[in-house]
N, C-alpha and C positions, 0 to 999 in steps of 0.2 A: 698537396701539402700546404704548410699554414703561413702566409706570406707575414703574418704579424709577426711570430717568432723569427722571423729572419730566414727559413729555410726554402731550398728551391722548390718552385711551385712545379707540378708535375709538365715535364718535358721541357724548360726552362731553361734547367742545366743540358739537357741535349744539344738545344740549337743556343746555345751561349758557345759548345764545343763544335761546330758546327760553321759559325760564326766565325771563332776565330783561325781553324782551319782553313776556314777560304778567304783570312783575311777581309774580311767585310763590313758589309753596316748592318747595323740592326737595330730596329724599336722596339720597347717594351714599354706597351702603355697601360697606366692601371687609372684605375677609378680616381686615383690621386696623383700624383706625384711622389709622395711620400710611399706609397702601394710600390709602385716600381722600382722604388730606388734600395725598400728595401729586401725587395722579392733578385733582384738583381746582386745585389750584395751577398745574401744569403749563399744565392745559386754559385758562385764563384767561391767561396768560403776560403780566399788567400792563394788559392792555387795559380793565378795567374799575374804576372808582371802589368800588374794594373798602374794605370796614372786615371783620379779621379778628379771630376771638375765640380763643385756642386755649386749649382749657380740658381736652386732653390730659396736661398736666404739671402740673393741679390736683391738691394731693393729697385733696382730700375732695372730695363731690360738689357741686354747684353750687347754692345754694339762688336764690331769688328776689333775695334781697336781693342779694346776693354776681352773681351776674347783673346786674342794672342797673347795680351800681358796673364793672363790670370794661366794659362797654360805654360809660357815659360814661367815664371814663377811657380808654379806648382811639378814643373820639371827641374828644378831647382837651378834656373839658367840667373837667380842674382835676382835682391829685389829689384822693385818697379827704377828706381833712383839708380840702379848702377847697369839698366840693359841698356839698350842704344838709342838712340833718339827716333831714328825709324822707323815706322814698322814693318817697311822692307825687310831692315835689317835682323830685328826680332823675330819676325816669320823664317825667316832664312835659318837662326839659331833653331828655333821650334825645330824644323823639318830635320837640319843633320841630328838633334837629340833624339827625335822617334826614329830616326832609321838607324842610329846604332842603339839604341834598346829594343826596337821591335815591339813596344807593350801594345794591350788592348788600352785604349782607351774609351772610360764611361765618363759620359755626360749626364750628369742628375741636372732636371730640372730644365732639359732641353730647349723644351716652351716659351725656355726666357731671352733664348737668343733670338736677334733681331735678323731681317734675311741675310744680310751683310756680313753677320758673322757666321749664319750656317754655309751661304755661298763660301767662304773661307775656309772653313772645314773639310768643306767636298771637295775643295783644292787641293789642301793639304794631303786626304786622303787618296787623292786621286793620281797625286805625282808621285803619291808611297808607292803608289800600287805601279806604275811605272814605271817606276825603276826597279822593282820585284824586291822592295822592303814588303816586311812583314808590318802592318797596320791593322788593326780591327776596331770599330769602333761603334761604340752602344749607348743610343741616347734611351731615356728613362723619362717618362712622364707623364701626363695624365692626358686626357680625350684631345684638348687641344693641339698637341700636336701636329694630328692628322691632317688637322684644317692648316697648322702653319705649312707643312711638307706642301700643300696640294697647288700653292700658290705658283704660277706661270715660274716664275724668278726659279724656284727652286724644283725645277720636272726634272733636271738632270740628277742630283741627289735625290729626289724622292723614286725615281726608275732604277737606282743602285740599292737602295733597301732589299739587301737578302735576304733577311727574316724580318716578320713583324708578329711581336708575340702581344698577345692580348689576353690579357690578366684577369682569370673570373672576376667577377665584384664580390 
């Protein structure tokens, strides 16, 4: 199908359901960044309790810190000014918010996180998944990627990658 329109690219919508079934992770890399995010978008068309992160229009790369504030804020935990000084304490808020919504969460623009904050992620995702919370979670972006996953730092998160979908050109 035609990922410019916005619609799911064929089998897309399969392992996006698939995915969140087994509570999982998942890539979808396309020629661009923008290719994924909107072929992912599409594929989901509102049906699922999403929290979206787009961290394609950051202009510097994403560290940890900068990470957890942009996810409670976007989980609507209070702006940047009224969460806690922490980021113990932020992460802590994070985590009890995704385990009582259970959403998928999509990351557009993956590539921009720094290892610091994908290692944060696969924490986060990892102690959902251990306490038998419902998490799934779907990073979106272009080739790059692959090469940030491969690095030593991050084998444990890139060995949990349940699907990796790759987006015709």
């Amino acid at each position: 199908m035609n990922t410019i329109a916005g619609l799911p690219v064929d089998g897309l919508d399969v392992e996006l359901a698939d995915t969140i079934s087994s509570s999982a992770l998942m890539s979808v890399i396309g020629a661009d960044g923008m290719a994924a995010e909107v072929a992912v978008d599409g594929a989901f068309g509102g049906r699922e309790p999403l929290v979206r992160l787009r961290l394609g229009a950051v202009s510097a790369s994403v560290s940890r810190a900068d990470f957890v504030r942009l996810l409670a804020t976007e989980l609507g935990l209070g702006q940047r000014e009224l969460q806690p000084r922490r980021l113990a304490d932020v992460e802590d808020q994070v985590e009890e918010e995704l385990a009582r919504r259970e959403p998928v969460l999509v990351i557009h623009g993956a590539d921009r996180m720094l290892t610091e904050s994908l290692e944060c992620l696969y924490s986060i995702w990892s102690r959902a998944t251990s306490r038998r919370t419902r998490l799934s979670v779907v990073l979106t972006a272009g080739p790059r990627l692959n090469r940030i996953l491969a690095r030593p730092a991050l084998a444990s998160l890139n060995s949990c990658i349940f699907i990796r979908h790759r987006l015709p050109a």
